[in-house]
N, C-alpha and C positions, 0 to 999 in steps of 0.2 A: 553626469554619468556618460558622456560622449563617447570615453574611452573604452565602454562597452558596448558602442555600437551593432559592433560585430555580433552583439549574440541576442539581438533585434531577429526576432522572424521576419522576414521579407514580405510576407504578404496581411501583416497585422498589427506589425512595427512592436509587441508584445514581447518584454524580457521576462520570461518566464523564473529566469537564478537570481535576479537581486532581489533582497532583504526587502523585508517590509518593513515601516517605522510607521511609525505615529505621532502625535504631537502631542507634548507633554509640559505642565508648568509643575512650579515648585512646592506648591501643596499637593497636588497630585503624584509628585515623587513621595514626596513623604510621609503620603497613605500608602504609598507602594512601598516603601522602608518597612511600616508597619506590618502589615500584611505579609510582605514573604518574611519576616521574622518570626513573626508568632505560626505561619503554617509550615516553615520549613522541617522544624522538629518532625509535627506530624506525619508527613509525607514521607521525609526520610523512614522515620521506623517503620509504616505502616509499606512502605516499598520492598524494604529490605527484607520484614519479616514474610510477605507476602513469595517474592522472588527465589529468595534461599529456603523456607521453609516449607509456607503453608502450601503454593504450588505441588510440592512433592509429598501431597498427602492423598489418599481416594477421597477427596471432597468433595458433594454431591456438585453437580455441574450449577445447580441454582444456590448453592454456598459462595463458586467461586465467583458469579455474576455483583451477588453482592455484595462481597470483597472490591473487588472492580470499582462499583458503582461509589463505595467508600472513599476507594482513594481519587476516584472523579470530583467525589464532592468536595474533598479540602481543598482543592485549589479553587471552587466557585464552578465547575463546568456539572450545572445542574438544570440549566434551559435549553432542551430538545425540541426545533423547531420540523417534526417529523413527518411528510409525505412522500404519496406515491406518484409518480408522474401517472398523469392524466385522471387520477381520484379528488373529487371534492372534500374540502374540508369538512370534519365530523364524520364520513365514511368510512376511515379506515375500519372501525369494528366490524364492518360489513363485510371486508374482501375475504375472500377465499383464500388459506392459507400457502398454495401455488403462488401467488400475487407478492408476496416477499422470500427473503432466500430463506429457507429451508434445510434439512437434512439432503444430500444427493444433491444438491448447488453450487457454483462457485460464483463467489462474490468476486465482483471489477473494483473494485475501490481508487477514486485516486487520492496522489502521497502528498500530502503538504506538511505533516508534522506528527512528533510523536503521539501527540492524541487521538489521531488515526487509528492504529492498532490496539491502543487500549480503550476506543469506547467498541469497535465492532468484537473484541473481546469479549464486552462486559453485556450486549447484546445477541451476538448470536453464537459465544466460545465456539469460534471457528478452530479449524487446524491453517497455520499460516504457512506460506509458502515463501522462496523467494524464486527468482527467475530472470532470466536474461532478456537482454531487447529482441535476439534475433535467435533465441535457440525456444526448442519443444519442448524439451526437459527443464521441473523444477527443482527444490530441493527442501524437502520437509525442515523449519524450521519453530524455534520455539517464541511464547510472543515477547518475552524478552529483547529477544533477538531483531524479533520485525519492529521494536518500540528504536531500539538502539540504530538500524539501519536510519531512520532518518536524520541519526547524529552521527554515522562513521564519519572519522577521517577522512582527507582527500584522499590517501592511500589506498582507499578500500573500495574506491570506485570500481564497475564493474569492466572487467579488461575487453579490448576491443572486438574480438568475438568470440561465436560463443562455444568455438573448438574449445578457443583458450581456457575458455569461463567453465567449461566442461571437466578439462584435466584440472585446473584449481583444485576446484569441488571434488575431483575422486583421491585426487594427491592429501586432500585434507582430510577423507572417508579413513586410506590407509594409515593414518598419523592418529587418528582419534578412533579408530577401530567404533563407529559407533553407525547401530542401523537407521539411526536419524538423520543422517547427513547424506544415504543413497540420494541418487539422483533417478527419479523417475518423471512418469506422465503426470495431471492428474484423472485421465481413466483410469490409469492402476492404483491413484489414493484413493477415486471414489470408489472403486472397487473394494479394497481392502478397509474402507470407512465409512460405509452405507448410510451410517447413522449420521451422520457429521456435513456440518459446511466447511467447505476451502475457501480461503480469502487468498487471494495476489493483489499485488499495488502490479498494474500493468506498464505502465510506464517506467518504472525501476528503478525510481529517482524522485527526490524530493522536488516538490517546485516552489513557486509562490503564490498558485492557485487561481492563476490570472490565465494561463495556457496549458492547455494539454498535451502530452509529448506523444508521440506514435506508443502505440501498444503493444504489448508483446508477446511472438509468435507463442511462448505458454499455452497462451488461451486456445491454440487450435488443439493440445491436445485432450481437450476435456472431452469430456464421452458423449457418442452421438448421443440428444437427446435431454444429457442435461442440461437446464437451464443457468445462464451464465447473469447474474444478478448485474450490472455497473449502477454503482454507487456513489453518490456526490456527499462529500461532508466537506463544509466552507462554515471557518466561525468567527465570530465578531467579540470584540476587534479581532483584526486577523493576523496581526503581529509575531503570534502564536505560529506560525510557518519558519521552517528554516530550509532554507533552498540553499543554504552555504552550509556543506557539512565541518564539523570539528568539535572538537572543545570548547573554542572559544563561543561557539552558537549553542553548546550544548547549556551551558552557564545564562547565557542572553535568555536561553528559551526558560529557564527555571523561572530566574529574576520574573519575568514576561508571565509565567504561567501561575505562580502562585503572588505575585504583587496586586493583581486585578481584583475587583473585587467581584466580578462574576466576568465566565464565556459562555460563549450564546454558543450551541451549533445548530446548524442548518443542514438539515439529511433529508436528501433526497437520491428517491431508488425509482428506476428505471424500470420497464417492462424487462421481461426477461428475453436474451438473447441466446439462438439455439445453435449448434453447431452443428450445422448441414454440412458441411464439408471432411467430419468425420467420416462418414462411409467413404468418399472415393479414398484417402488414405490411409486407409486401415486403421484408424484410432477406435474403432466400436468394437472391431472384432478381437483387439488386444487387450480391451479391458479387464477381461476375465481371467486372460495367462498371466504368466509367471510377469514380475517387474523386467527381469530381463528380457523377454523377450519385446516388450513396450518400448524398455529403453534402445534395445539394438535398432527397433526401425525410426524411430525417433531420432537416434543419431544418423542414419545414413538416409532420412530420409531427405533431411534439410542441409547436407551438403558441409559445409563450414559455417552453415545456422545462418547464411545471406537472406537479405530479402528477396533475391531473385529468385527465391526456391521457395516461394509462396506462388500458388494459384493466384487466377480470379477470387475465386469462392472465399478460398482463406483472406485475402485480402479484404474482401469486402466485408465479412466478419468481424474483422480485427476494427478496419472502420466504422462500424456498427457501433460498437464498445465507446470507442475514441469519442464520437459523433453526440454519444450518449452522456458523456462524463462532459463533456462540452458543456454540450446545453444545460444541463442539468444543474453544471460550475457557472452559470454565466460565465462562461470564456471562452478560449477563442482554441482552435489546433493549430500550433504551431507545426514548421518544418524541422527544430532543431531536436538532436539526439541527446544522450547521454555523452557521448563524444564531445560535443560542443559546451556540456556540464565539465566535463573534467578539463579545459581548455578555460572556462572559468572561474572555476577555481584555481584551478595555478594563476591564471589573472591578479584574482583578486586582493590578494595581500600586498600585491603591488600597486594598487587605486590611487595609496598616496605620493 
């Protein structure tokens, strides 16, 4: 892989976008033949009915958990290896329920694969977000939607700032007339959903769970005071990542997810991290108004959404998170953007 030199972090020599593989013989294919044959039926229907149907029912929130937890199970993802950074094994029953994310929290998660958003789903039914590398505004999405992001197209990568990323998202508000797709903070979601956890992938892009990508300005707008959860999930085998988005990964990750005959994850949560930097820019005191008025200083507050229009504070922040999902991933922070994702992708198809 020389010829991807270039997307080498300079100071970790870590490709964060190539594929992960594994080493496989010919009986082991052909447990793997077996297995995604007899689960694929189940999966499908139990997806389909779930996404087109049962979703769009008032179903109590611990019905849909273990819905979730259902279609977790067929594919074998039923070993949770779960701690808290800096609690001893066997404690968890002990901690204070401040000490994991909550109602009034936002979860840091990072992206490595669709099982991301459907296990923090199937444990804490967040409302999921997406968001840009360099803007404060998100855009309430559904988890469908957040499972699928780690399978878009190259096409659907996120456009180079977050002016751009901004008219997208309202250009696609007036087209679908739908009040889901506003683009706000989230102090104005916690506001509006007291009861509820947010989840973002901060980095905003898939990876291979080897490097962490800078995080994103989103997190400054969360409300002075809430706690901001970052969240490590890394699973074994780890095949299961797709850092190359498409089709053709979307198919690899199926074959990959229900072939195995079990996945391990590994979750690990992080102290919470608070957002002091709220009060000097008005994000606490806009919680409570109207979404427009959140979003107008949000938009003009960050310029064309550049990193130069972060503080100290906010930076150091934002590093927190990063710093966090680090250690937490055993891995490393890389230099490289989302930019340098879509630069590898268009690479890619050309490897051979």
């Amino acid at each position: 892989m020389e010829k991807f030199s270039q997307f080498r972090d300079r100071g970790s020599g870590i490709s964060p976008f190539l594929p992960v593989t594994t080493p496989s013989s010919l009986p082991a294919t052909a447990l793997h033949a077996v297995l995604f044959l007899l689960r694929l039926p189940f999966f499908l229907c139990l997806a389909t009915a779930y996404f087109l149907v049962l979703q769009h029912l008032p179903l109590p929130a611990v019905a849909r958990k273990l819905l979730l937890w259902l279609l977790l199970a067929i594919p074998g993802v039923w070993w949770v290896d779960l701690q808290l950074d800096g609690v001893k094994r066997g404690s968890l029953s002990q901690q204070p329920r401040s000490r994991v994310p909550h109602p009034g929290s936002v979860i840091a998660a990072n992206f490595t694969s669709p099982v991301d958003a459907l296990y923090l789903a199937a444990v804490f039914d967040p409302i999921f977000v997406a968001c840009h590398p360099t803007s404060r505004k998100v855009r309430r999405i559904s988890l469908l939607a957040a499972i699928l992001a780690a399978l878009s197209p190259a096409a659907q990568l996120l456009p180079a700032s977050a002016r751009e990323w901004e008219h997208q998202q309202q250009q696609q508000q007036q087209q679908q007339q739908a009040a889901a797709s506003d683009l706000t903070t989230l102090a104005a979601l916690q506001a509006r959903h007291p009861g509820r956890v947010i989840a973002l992938f901060p980095e905003c892009g898939t990876t291979n769970g080897r490097g962490v990508l800078p995080a994103s300005a989103a997190l400054l707008g969360a409300a002075r005071g809430a706690p901001v959860f970052p969240v490590s999930l890394r699973y074994a085998p780890p095949d299961v990542a797709t850092p190359v988005p498409g089709w053709r990964a979307a198919a690899a990750f199926l074959w990959k997810l229900l072939g195995r005959p079990t996945h391990c994850v590994r979750v690990r949560i992080a102290e919470a991290v608070f957002n002091t930097a709220g009060a000097a820019n008005g994000v606490s005191e806009e919680a409570a108004a109207p979404a427009v008025a959140a979003e107008t200083r949000a938009g003009g507050g960050d310029g064309d959404g550049g990193d130069d229009a972060l503080t100290a504070e906010e930076q150091r922040l934002l590093d927190r998170v990063a710093e966090a999902l680090a250690r937490l991933g055993r891995a490393k922070r890389v230099g490289l953007t989302l930019q340098d994702k879509k630069a590898f992708v268009a690479a890619w198809p050309k490897k051979r």
